[in-house]
N, C-alpha and C positions, 0 to 999 in steps of 0.2 A: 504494500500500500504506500502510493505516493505521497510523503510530508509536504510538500513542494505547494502552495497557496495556489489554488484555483482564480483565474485572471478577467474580469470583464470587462473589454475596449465597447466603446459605444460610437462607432463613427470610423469609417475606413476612407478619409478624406489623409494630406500628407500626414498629420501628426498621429493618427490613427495605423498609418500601415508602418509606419516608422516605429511606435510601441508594437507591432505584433513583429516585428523582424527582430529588436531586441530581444523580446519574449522569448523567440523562438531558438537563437541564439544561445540565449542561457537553461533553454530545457523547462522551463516554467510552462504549465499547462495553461492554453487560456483560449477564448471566443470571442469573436468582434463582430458586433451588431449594427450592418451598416441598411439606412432604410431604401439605397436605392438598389439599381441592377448590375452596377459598376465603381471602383472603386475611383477614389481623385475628389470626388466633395465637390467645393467651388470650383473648381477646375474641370469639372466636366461639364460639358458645353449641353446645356438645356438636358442635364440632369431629369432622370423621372421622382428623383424623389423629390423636388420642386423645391428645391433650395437655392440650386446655383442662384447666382447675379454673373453670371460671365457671357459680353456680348459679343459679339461676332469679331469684332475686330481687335480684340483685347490678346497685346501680349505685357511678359512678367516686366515688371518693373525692376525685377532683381536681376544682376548678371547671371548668368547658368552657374558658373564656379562657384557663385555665392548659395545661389537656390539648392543644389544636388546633393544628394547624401553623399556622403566620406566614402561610404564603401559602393559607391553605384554611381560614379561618374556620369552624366550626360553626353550622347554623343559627339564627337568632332563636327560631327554633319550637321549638328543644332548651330543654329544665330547663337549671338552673343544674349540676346532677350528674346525669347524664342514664344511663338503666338500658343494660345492654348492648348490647339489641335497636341502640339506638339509637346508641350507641358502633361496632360492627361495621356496620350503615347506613355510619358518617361514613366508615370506611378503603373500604368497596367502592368509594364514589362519590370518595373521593381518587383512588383507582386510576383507574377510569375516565376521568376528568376531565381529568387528566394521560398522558392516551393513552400507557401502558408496560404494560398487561395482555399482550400478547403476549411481554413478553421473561419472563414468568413461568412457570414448567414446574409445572402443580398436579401433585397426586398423583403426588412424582416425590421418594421420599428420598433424602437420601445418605446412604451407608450406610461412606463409606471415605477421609477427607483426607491426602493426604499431601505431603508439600512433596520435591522432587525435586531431586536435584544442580545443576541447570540453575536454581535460583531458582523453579521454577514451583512450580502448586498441581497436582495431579490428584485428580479428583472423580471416582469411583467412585457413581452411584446403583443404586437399587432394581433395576432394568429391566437391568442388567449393562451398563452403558453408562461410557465415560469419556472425559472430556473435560479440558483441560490450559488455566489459567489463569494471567494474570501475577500477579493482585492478589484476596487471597481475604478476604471480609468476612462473619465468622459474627454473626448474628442471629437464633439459634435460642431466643431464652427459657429462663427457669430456674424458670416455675412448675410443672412436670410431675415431674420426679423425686422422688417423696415425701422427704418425712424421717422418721425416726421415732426416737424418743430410745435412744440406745446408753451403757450398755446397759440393756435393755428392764426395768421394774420386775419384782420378784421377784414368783414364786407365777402361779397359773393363772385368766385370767379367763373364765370361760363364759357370759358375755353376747357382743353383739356389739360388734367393733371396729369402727372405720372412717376415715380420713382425711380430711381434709377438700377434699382435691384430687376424691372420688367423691362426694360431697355435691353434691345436684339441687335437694331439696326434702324436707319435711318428710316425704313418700311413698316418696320413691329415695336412694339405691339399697335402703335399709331403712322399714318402715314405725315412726314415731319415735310418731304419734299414741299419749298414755297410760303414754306411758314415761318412766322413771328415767334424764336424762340426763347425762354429764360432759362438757364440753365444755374437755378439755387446750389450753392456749393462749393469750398473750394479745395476738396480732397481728388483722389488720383482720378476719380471718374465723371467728377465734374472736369476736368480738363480733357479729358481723352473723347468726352461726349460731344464735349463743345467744338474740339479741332476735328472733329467728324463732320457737322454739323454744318460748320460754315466754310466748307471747300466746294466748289463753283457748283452750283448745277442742283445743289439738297437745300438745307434750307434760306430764307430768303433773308433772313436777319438773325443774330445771336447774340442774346445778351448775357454775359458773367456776372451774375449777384453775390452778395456772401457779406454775411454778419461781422467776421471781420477777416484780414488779412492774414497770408501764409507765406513760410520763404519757401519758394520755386527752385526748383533743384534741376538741374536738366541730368539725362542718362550719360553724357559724356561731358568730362571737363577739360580741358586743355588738349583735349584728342584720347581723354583715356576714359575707362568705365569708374564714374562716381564712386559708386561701393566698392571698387576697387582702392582707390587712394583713399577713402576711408580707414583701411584696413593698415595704413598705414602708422596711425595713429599705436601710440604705445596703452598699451591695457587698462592701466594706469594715469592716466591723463586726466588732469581736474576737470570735469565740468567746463568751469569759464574761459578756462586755456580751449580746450576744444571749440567751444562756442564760439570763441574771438578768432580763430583760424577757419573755422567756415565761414563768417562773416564775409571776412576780407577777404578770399577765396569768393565766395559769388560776388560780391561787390564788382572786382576785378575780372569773372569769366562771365557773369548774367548780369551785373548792374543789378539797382535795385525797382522793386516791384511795382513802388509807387511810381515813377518814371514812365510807368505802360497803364500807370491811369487805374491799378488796384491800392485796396489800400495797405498801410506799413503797418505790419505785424507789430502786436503789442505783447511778443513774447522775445524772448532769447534764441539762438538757431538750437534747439536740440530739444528745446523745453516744452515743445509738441513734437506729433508727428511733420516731417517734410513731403511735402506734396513734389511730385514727378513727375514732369513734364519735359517732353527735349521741345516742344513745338507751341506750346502758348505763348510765349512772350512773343514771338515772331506772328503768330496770328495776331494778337492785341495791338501789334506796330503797325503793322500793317492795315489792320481797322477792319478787319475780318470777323472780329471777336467787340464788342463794347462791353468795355468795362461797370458796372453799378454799384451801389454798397448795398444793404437790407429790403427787402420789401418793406413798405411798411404797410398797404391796403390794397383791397382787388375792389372794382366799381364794373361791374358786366366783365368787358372784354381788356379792360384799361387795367396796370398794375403803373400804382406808386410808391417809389424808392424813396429814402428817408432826406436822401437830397433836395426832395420836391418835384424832382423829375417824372414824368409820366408817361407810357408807351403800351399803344395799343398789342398787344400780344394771343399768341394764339393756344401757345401750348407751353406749361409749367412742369421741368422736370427736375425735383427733388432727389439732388447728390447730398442727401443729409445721413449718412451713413447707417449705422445697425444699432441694434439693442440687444447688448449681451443676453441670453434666454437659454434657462434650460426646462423644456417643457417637463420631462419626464418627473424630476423633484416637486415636491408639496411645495408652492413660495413658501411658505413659512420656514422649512428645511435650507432652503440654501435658494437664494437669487441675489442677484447683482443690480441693485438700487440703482439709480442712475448710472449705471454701466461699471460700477467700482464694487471690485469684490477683495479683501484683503486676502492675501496667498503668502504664505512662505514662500521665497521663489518663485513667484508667480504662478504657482503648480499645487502647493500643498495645503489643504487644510487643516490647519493645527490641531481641533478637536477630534479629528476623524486620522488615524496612521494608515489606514485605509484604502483613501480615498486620493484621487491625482484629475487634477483636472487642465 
């Protein structure tokens, strides 16, 4: 009889198939409960389990070298930011390669976690099935549950909304050709939506709104890959010292933001996320893209920016990011309040030794 703690992954998206190759690795028994038919998560392009946000023209922000596990290089044949298709290719054939596709249950949600007297987990899925684990490790992603800004701008808009987690292409799930667009946001897919958007021939106007300002990072800097000379940086590196060398680093390779008409960040460079872009600042010069700051009200088809500006528009697409959610847990059990959950490591919860998320 095996001592060895019985394992349950909840999600075979990257961080999910990455814990069942460790698993397997070290001889630990375990099962991974993924709800669609394939494994990749966000990365699989119009996913059945209805989660992706990945639209048609979407590749990784990250260098390959950067993205690729240690022991499963990415091929020579991939781009340097290689498009999804080919992202989702690299996780199928991790999986396979490392012979662990059978310990994965596709098209098998969970629908019910609960931790029991005895220290165990009991997993509840779809199919009214349950099973009783020692060691439960969620890896279920946080790009699916919309966000939408609360609370929602005053007055009535009768054009079309949309989020940008339903965002396909310039066709789906609305058809955008010729239209008045606002594109709310200033994370990686409000930019990538936007320099789609207003190149010749799709839509007929593009506007960039956003509550407030972001520093602009493009994928190459002096001719090299960003997250590359990142990596340059010693381990060890204060905070402010970092901060104060990417400054002057994009100052010198991007210029700054406010200069193309957004506004200047009222943080530090590190002390948010960096929005990535190699091609908005070049739209925005060019006047391909207009710049806006907040909505502040919708009147029918008319939306007004808090500058006093006002522009008839047709279609509102909401790059307001996700809401950490873990449906399976009771909220009362464990959820992430306005998106902040404390973690040991960002992974552990301290009352539970258990438990890995």
């Amino acid at each position: 009889m095996s001592l060895l703690p019985t394992v349950c992954i909840i999600g075979a998206g990257p961080s999910g198939i990455a814990v069942c190759k460790a698993l397997k690795d070290k001889g630990i028994p375990f099962e991974c409960y993924e709800a669609g038919s394939e494994v990749g998560g966000n990365w699989k392009f119009k996913n059945d389990n209805k989660m992706s946000s990945i639209y048609k023209s979407l590749h990784t922000n990250t260098h390959k070298d950067k993205m690729q596990y240690k022991d499963y290089p990415m091929p020579n044949s991939y781009a340097a930011y290689p498009d999804h298709q080919k992202i989702s290719e690299y996780f199928i054939n991790y999986v396979n390669h490392f012979g662990f596709r059978d310990h994965i249950f596709f098209k098998t949600p969970v629908t019910h976690v609960k931790h029991e007297e005895d220290g165990t987990w009991s997993i509840l899925t779809q199919d009214g099935k349950q099973k009783y684990y020692d060691v439960l490790i969620v890896s279920n992603g946080h790009h699916w549950s919309q966000r939408w800004p609360k609370p929602d701008f005053p007055g009535k808009f009768t054009g079309d909304i949309i989020h940008s987690h339903s965002y396909i292409d310039p066709n789906k799930p609305i058809q955008l050709t010729g239209k008045r667009v606002v594109i709310l946001g200033m994370g990686n897919s409000a930019m990538d939506i936007a320099v789609e958007l207003c190149r010749p021939g799709i839509s007929s106007k593009v506007f960039l709104a956003a509550r407030r300002g972001a520093y602009i990072i493009p994928n190459y800097l002096f001719g090299k890959p960003l997250d590359k000379i990142a990596t340059l940086f010693p381990v060890h590196t204060p905070f402010w010292l970092k901060s104060l060398i990417i400054k002057f680093a994009l100052k010198l390779g991007v210029g700054n933001v406010e200069d193309f008409g957004l506004q200047k960040p009222d943080h530090k460079p590190g002390a948010a996320h960096f929005t990535i872009s190699q091609d908005i600042l070049v739209r925005l010069g060019r006047g391909d893209i207009i710049p806006k700051p907040n909505i502040e009200s919708y009147n029918g088809n008319k939306v007004k920016f808090v500058d006093g500006s006002e522009e008839e528009i047709d279609v509102i697409i909401y790059c307001t990011g996700y809401d950490v959610k873990f449906p399976f847990f009771d909220e009362n059990f464990l959820s992430a309040k306005d998106n902040h959950l404390p973690l040991f490591h960002r992974m552990v919860k301290p009352e539970f030794k258990n438990l890995f998320l």
